[in-house]
C-alpha positions in Angstrom: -47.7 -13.7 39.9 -44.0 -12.8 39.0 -41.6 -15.8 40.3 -39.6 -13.1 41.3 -41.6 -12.5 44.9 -42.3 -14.8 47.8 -45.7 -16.8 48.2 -47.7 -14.9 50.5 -48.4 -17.2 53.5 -48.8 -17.2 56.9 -45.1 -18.4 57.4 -44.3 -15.6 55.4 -46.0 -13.2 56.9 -44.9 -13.8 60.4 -41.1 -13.8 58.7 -41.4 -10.2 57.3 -43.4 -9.1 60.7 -40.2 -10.2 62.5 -38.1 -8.8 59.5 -39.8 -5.6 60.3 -39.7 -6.0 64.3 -35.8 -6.0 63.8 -35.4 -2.7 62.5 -37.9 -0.9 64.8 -40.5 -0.6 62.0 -44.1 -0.5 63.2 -46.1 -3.1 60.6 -48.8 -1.3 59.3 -50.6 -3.8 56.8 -49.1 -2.0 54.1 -45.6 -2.3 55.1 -46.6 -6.0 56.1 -48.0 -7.1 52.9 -44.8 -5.6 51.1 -42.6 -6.9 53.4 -43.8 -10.5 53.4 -43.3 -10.4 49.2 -39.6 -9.1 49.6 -38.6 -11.7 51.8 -41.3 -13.4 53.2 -38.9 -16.9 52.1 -35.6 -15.7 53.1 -34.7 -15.4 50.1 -32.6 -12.5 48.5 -33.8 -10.4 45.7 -33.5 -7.6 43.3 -36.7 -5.9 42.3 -38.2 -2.7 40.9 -40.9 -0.5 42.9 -42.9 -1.1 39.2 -42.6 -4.7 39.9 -43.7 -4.6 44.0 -46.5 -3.1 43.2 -47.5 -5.3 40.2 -46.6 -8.2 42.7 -49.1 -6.5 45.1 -52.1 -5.9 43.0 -51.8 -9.5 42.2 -52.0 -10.8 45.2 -55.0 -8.4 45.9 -53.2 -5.5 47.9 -55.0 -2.4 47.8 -51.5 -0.2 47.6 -50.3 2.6 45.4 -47.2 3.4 43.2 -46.5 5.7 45.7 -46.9 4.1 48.4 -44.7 1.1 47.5 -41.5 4.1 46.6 -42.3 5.4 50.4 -42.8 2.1 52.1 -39.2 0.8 50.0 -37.5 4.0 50.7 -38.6 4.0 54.7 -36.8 0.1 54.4 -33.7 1.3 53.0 -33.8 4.2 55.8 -34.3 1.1 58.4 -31.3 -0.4 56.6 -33.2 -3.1 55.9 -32.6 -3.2 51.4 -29.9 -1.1 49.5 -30.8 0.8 46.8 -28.7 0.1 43.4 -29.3 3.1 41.0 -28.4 1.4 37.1 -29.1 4.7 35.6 -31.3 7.7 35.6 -34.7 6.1 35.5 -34.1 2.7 37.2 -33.6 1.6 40.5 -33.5 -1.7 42.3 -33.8 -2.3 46.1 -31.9 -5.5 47.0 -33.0 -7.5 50.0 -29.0 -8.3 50.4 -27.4 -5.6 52.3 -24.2 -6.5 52.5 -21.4 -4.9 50.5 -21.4 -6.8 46.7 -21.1 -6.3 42.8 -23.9 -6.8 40.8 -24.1 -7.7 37.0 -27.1 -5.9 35.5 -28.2 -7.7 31.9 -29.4 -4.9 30.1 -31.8 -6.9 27.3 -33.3 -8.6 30.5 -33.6 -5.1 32.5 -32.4 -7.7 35.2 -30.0 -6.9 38.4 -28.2 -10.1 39.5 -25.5 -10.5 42.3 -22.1 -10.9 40.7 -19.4 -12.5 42.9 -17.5 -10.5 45.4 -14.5 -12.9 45.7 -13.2 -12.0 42.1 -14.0 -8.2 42.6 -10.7 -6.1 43.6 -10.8 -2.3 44.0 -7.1 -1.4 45.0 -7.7 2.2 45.9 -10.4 4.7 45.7 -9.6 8.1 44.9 -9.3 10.8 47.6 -12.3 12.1 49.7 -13.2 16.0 49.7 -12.3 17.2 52.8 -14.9 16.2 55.7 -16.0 13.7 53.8 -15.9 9.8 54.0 -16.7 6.7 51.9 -20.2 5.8 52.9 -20.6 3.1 50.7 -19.3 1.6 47.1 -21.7 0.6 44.8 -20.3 -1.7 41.7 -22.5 -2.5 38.6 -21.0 -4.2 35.9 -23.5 -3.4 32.8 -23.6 -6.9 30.6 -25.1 -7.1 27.0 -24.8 -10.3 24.4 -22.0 -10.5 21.9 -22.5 -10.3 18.5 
């Protein structure tokens, strides 16, 4: 399995159940299963619907494509990830929902966090009227030199 999931355990299980609980999602296995992957460990991470579900399989999930873009979407709707849209065909759903940059390393296909302390956005331009500023999403787009 991908490093980039949590260890399916019991301990992580009972985290995502709770993780789940928080947002007044009902854990259905599915959602559990997923759940306990994305941040069974507390830790925060970036990662593709594609790669969920591969994470899945391999741990022996019986779960669709599908149903890993529905059970992700229904988490963002819980405000439980964000989802970062890099371009037209790729998204990521970040476990960190808080407002921060991210560097996206496009040889790597790979979302990181960048740091917010060195970000500055002076103004933003003017709102159509009855509009506001729901959120800001910043992805600075990295490649190699040379």
């Amino acid at each position: 399995m991908s490093n980039d999931f949590a260890v399916q355990t019991p301990h992580s299980f009972d985290h995502a159940s709770r993780w789940l609980a928080d947002a007044g999602l009902r854990p259905t296995r599915q959602r559990l299963a997923l759940a306990s992957l994305l941040v069974g460990d507390g830790k925060n991470r970036h990662v593709t619907a594609e790669g969920l579900f591969g994470a899945a399989i391999d741990n022996g999930e019986k779960v669709s494509l599908a149903t890993v873009y529905n059970t992700l979407r229904a988490f963002c709707e819980a405000g439980l990830l964000n989802e970062i849209t890099v371009d037209a065909t790729r998204s990521y759903f970040d476990t960190r929902i808080d407002d921060h940059p991210h560097f996206f390393l496009e040889e790597q296909q790979k979302l990181t966090d960048a740091p917010a302390d060195e970000l500055e956005i002076t103004r933003l331009p003017r709102t159509p009227e009855g509009f506001d500023v729901a959120r800001v999403d910043v992805v600075i787009r990295l490649r190699r030199k040379g």
